[in-house]
N, C-alpha and C positions, 0 to 999 in steps of 0.2 A: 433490418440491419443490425440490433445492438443485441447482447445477450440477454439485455433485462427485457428487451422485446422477444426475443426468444421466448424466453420463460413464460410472457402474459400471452401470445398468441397461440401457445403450446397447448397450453391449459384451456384454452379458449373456446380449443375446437379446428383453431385456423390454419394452424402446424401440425402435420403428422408426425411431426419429431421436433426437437429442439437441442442446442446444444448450453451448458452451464457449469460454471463451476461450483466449488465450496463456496465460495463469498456469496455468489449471488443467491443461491438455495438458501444459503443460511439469511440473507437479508431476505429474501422473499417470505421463508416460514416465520421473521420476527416481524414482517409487516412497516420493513424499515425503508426509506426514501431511496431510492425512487418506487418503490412498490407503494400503492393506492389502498392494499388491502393483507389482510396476515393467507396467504398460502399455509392449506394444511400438506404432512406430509404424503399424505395417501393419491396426491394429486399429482405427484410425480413418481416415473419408474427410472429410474437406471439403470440403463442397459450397459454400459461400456465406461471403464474409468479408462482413461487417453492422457491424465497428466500426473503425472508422478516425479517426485523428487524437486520440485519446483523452490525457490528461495528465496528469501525475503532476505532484503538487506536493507542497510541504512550507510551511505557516506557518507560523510563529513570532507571539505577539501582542508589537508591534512594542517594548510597556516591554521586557519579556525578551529580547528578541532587544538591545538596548541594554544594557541588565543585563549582559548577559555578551557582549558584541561579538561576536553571532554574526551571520555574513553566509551562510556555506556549510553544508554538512555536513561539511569537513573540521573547520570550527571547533568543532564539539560533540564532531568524533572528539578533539581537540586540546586542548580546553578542560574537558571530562568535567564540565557544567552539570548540574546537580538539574533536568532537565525532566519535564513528566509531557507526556506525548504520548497521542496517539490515533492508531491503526494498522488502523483497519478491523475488522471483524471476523473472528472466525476463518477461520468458512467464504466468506467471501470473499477466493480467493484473489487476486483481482487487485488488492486492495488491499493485503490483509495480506501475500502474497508479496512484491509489489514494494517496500512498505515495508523489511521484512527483507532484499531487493538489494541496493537502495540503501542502507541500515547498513552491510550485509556489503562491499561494495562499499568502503567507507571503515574498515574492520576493527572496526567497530562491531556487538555484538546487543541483543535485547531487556537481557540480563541485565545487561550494563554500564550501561544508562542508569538501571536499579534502584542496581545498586553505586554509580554517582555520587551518589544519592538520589532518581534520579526513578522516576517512574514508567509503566505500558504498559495504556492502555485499549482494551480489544476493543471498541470504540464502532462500531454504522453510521454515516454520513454527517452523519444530520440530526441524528441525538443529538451526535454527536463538536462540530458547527458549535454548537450548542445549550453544552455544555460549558464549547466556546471563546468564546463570546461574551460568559457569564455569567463568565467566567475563572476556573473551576475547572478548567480543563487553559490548559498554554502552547503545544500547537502539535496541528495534525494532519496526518496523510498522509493525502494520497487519491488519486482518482483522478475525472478526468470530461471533459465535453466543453465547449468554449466556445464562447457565453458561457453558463458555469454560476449558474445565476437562485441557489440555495442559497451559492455561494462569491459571488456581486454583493453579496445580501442582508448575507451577514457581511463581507463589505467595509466597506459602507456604517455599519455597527452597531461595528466594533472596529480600531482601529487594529491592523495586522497589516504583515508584512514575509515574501516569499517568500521561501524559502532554497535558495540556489545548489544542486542537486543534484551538478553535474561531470562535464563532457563524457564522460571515460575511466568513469565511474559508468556514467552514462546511456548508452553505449554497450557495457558488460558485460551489465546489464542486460536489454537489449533484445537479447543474444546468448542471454541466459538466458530469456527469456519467448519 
């Protein structure tokens, strides 16, 4: 079933094929959770790159992000706001990883935006949008391609404001995935 399953029955012997992205490669060769053990790279081939152009974003629902003048993710590192966010789900690392990057990236974790007062929902996509619309959460991470019909829709439905991720971010990042 999951892609981190992919990857261990791949390797295993038990999958003649597997499919993976960046996040998960890159968490499997660092031996980081949910992976049990460090993957070297010689234990994986790549045959076919299938995702390209893919984005990461951050919203803010745009009262909140005024609420507390935030425009980037330095401002939330700098500001320490009561957000409650949505981060993907666990076992999706390419959300839920790159979420935690881009934090770490700005010396930000999960547990500081708890400490400030907010809080961290393991949400998928269409729940996390679902959340944000109804505003029982103020922002989510994610990730997709455009033009994403699920991110139009909550366009259309909630005033929102993207928030600056940072070039030097976004390019650590993408050193790590």
């Amino acid at each position: 079933g999951s892609i981190v399953g992919s990857v261990v029955q791949t390797v295993a012997g038990k999958f003649p094929f597997g499919m993976a992205g960046n996040a998960e490669l890159a968490a499997a060769m660092r031996g980081e959770p949910p992976f049990s053990r460090v993957f070297q790279r010689d234990e994986f081939l790549v045959v076919a790159r299938i995702i390209d152009h893919m984005l990461a974003y951050l919203v803010l629902r745009e009262d909140v992000a005024q609420r507390y003048d935030i425009k980037s993710l330095a401002d939330i590192a700098s500001k320490h706001p009561p957000l409650r966010l949505a981060i993907g789900t666990r076992g999706n690392l390419s959300v839920h990883n790159q979420a935690r990057a881009f934090f770490a990236a700005h010396g930000i974790d999960t547990e500081d935006i708890r400490r400030w007062g907010g809080a961290i929902y393991y949400q998928d996509r269409n729940s996390s949008m679902d959340l944000f619309r109804d505003g029982r959460i103020d922002g989510v991470f994610s990730t997709g391609f455009y033009p994403d019909p699920r991110l139009l829709e909550t366009i259309r439905a909630t005033p929102m404001r993207f928030i600056e991720l940072g070039a030097d971010a976004v390019r650590q990042v993408a050193e790590q995935m």
